[in-house]
Steps between C-alpha positions, in 0.01 A plus 500: 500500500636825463584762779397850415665783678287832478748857405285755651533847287427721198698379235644724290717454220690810522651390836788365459496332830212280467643353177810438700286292760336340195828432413598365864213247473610334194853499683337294766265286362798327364591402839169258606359211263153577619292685283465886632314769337506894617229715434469851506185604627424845551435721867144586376377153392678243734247306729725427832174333612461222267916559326672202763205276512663212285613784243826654625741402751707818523504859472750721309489905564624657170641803460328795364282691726304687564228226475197574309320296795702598769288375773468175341848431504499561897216278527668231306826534697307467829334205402795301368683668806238278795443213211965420509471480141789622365542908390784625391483883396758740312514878499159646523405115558743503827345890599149366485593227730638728710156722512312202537702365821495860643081491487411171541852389761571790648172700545597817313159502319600808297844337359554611119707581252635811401460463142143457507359700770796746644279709708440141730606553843669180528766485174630147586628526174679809379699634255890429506711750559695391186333345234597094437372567140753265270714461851717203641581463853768282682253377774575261838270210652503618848290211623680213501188282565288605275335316257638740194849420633459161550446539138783699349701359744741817508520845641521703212302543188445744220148653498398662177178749481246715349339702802476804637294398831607280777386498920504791715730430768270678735255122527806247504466493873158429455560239261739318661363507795172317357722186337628723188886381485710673298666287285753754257611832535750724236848645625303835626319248733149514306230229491514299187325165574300349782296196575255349738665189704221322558373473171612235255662771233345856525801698413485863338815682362538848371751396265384296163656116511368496144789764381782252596390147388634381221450187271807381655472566827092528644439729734502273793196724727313425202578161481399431857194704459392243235590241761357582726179589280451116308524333864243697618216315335 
């Protein structure tokens, strides 16, 4: 039978991100002999309701916000978030994870985004104070027993991105102190991933895995994701 994995978001074929995590998949389909199918589905018509009864068995944040359905895509991530079925968000896909944690975790009912409503009086999200538009980053794992390092199984990595939003530093203490764990941070000590520990894989990362797998060489958060995803069912 073959696993679908759901990629939440708009696609659009003039960013050149989400063709490089179209790319990414075909990288790591190469890697299982079951079949596995991805499917874009878009923030204003995905059912979260009736998407992971017997049809999906993960969930894949793209890239690309804002969301036409923003509020769909928070409702989604909260229910895969209490179902442990796998999530695994990029760039505004990691930020809405964020906002959704911060409401539904946290209590901060009025947690948004700075990008779509800047006049909110809680901007979990804000805008960096230098853009990561077409940016690398030499990053460090500073939890060594997280799941994400578990996977890479280093310290370092190279984070590539296309964002110009990432968390307010003003809510990590509210975060972490509600089971947020901060998984990456850059050399200027900035969040750039996180997951939830008790959850079977619910990791979000500002920085795009996509933009450094290669044919070669699959992203190996990616690969995990997928994993973690086809076991699920």
């Amino acid at each position: 039978m073959t696993k679908r994995i759901v990629i939440l978001g708009d696609f659009n074929p003039a960013y050149p991100t989400q063709h490089a995590l179209n790319d990414s998949v075909r990288h790591v389909l190469k890697k299982f002999d079951e079949e596995i199918q991805f499917d874009w589905v878009g923030s204003d018509v995905l059912n979260y309701k009736t998407a992971f009864d017997k049809l999906y068995c993960g969930l894949w944040i793209a890239p690309g916000s804002p969301y036409k359905d923003m509020e769909n895509v928070l409702d989604t991530i909260s229910f895969t978030r209490q179902n442990n079925i796998p999530t695994f968000g990029n760039c505004g896909g990691f930020q809405h994870m964020v906002i959704e944690y911060a409401r539904n975790v946290c209590g901060i009912s009025h947690a948004d985004h700075e990008e779509t409503d800047p006049g909110s009086k809680d901007l979990v999200i804000s805008k960096l104070a230098c853009s990561l538009v077409g940016q690398e980053e030499n990053l460090t794992i500073v939890d060594k027993h997280s799941k994400l390092f578990n996977i890479i199984k280093k310290e370092q990595l190279l984070g590539k991105y296309f964002c110009n939003y990432g968390i307010n530093s003003k809510y990590l203490d509210a975060l972490k102190s509600n089971g947020f764990k901060t998984t990456v941070v850059s050399e200027d000590g900035q969040v750039r991933a996180f997951e939830i520990a008790d959850h079977r894989f619910f990791i979000g990362s500002l920085f795009q895995p996509a933009l450094t797998s290669t044919k070669k060489e699959p992203n190996p958060l990616i690969v995990e994701f997928v994993k973690e995803s086809i076991s699920w069912q």
